[in-house]
N, C-alpha and C positions, 0 to 999 in steps of 0.2 A: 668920104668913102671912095676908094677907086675902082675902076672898071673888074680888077676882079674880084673883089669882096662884093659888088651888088650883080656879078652875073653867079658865082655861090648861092648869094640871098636867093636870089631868082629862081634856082635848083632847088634849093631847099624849100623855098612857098609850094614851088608847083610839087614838089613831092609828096608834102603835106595836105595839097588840094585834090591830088588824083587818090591819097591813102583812102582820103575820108568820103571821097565819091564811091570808093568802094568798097569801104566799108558802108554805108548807107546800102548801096546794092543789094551787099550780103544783108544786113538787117531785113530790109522789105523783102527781098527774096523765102527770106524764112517765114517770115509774114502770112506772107503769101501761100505758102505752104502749109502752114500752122491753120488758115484759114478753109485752103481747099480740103484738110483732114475733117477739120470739125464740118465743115458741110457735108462730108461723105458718112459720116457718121451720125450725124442728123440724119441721113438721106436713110441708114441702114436701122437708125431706132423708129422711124416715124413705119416705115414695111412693117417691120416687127411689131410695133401699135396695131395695123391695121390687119395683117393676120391675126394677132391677137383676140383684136375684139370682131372676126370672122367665124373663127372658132367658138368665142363665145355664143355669139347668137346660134351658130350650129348644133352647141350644146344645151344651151336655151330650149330650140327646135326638138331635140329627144328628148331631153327631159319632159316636154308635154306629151311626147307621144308617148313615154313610160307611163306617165301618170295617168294619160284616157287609158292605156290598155290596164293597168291597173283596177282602176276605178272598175274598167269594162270585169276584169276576173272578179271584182269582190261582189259584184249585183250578179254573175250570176252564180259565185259560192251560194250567197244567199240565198237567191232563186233556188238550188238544187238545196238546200239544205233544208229551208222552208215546206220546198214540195216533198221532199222524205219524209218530212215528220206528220204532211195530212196525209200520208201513204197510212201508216203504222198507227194512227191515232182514231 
């Protein structure tokens, strides 16, 4: 082989070694990117859980106070209803 067929070769290797460095670059770069998304998105469903189940208990929370003041209206429907009828009787 003479001086200019291996300084060619020589062009040709390192061109093939800077390609594939950067093509790795690009690969992890995206990687990387692919990575930072799904953690931001993790980051935005796990909020959205916790408001969620905030709300929940919040609704929890009325729903028992519908239910005492309920409870509260139907004793004293009864009560009034009771006492009307030893009015009249």
């Amino acid at each position: 082989m003479n001086m200019g067929q291996s300084g060619m070769l020589f062009v040709f290797g390192m061109f093939l070694l800077v390609t594939a460095i950067i093509i790795a670059g690009i690969y992890f770069a995206a990687a990387a990117a692919k990575a930072r998304a799904a953690a931001a998105q993790e980051a935005r469903y796990r909020e959205l859980a916790e408001k969620a189940s905030t709300d929940a208990t919040e609704i929890q929370a009325s729903l028992i106070e519908i239910k005492s003041r309920l409870a509260s209206l139907e004793r004293r429907a009864k009560d009034a209803e009771s006492g009307g009828r030893e009015e009249f009787s």
